[in-house]
N, C-alpha and C positions, 0 to 999 in steps of 0.2 A: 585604813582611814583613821583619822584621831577624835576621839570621843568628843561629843557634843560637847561641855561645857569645861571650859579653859579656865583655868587659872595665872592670868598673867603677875610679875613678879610688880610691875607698877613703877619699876625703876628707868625706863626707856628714858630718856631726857624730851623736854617739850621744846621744839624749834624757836619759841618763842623766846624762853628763858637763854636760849643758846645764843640768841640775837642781843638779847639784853647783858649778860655775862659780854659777849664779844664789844658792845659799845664800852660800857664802864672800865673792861682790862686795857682799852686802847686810851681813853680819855686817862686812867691814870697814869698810863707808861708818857703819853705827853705832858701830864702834869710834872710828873719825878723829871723827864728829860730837863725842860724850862729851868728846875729848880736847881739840876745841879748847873746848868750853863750859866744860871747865876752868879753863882762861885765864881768864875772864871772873870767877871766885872767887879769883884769886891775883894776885900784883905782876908774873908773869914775862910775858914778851914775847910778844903773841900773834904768829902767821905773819901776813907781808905781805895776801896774800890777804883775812883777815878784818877789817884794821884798819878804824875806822868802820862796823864793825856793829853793829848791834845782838843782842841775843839772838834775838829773831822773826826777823832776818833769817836771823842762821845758820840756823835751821830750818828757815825757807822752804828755804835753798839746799838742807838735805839733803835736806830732802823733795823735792825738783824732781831730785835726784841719785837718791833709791831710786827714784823713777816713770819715771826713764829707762831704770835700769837693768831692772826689771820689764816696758819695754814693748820692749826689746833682746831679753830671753829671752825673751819672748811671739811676738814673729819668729819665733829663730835655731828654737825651739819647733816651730812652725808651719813652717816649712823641713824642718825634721829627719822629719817625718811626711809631708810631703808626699814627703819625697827615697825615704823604705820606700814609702812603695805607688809613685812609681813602678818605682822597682827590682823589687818584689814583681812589679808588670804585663810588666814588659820578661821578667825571667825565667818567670813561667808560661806568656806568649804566644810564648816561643821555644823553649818543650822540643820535642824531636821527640814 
């Protein structure tokens, strides 16, 4: 059995912060998307990156960028719950 008082590292991630990370990395990947489809209505020079695309292409890209980014925090997610109930098990199986 594991001795009474744990020492946890503190680095577990909090579902909440994972939730708030997952809005802002989506709102800005739709921000950057907007900005460069802009280009695409003006003379000025698009970034390296997108030269020779099309407009579907860009899209495709963001959209293959929000679906990464959504199956990232669907993990880190999944991690963060799994890391509370172990912690919950360790601590209620070591009270005296």
């Amino acid at each position: 059995m594991i001795s009474g008082n744990q020492n946890f590292s503190g680095e577990n991630q909090d579902i909440q912060d994972i939730g708030q990370w997952y809005g802002i990395n989506v709102e800005a990947i739709k921000r950057y998307k907007k900005y460069i489809l802009s280009f695409f209505h003006t003379d000025e020079n698009i970034p390296e990156q997108f030269l020779g695309m099309t407009v579907n292409q860009v899209n495709e890209h963001f959209t293959a960028l929000l679906r990464e980014v959504e199956n990232s925090f669907s993990l880190n997610a999944v991690a963060a719950i799994e890391a509370k109930f172990r912690i919950d098990y360790i601590v209620r199986s070591t009270k005296s």
